[in-house]
C-alpha positions as CSV (number, residue, x, y, z in Angstrom):
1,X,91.6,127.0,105.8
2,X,90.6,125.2,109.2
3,X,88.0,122.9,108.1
4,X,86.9,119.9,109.7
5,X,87.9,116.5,107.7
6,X,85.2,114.5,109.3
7,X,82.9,117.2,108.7
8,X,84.2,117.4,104.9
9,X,84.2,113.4,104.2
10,X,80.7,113.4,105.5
11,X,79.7,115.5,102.9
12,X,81.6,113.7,100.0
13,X,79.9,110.2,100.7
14,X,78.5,108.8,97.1
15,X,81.2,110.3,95.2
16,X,82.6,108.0,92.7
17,X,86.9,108.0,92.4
18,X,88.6,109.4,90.3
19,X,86.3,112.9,90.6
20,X,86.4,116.4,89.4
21,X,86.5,119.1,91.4
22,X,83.7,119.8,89.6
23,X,82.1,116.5,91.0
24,X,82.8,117.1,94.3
25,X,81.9,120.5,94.6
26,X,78.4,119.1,93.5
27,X,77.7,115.9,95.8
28,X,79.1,118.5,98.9
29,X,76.4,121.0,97.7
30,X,74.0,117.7,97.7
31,X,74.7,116.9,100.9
32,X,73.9,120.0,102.6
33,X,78.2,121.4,103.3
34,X,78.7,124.2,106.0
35,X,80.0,127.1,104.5
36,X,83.4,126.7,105.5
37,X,83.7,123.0,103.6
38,X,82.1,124.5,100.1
39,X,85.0,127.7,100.4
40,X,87.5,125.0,100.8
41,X,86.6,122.9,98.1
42,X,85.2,125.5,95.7
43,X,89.4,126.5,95.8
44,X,90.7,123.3,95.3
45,X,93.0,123.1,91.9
46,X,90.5,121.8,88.9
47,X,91.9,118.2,88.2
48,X,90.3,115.0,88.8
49,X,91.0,113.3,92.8
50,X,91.9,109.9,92.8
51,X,90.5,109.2,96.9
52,X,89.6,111.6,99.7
53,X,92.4,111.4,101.0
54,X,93.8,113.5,98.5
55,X,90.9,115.9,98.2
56,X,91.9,116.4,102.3
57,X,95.6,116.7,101.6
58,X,94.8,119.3,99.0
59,X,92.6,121.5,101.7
60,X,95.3,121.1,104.2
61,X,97.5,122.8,102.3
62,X,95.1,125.9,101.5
């Protein structure tokens, strides 16, 4: 999935580490996410993400 990791940390700001995907999928929503960045997270693997670093790691490999 080609999303944009400026675009996608943009939309993650507030969210407290470690997070669910759950959690994330939520503040993203908050925060008004294209499209594109809601698809790529709404697919990530449900565990919890330690930094969003590894949230973007995990899209990069979708």
């Amino acid at each position: 999935m080609d999303v944009n990791p400026i675009e996608m940390q943009k939309c993650l700001g507030g969210v407290h580490y470690p997070a669910s995907k759950g959690d994330i999928v939520e503040q993203a929503k908050e925060h008004g996410a294209s499209k594109d960045v809601m698809g790529a997270l709404k697919s990530l693997p449900e565990k919890n993400y330690d930094s969003p670093a590894a949230i973007n790691k995990e899209v990069g490999q979708q």
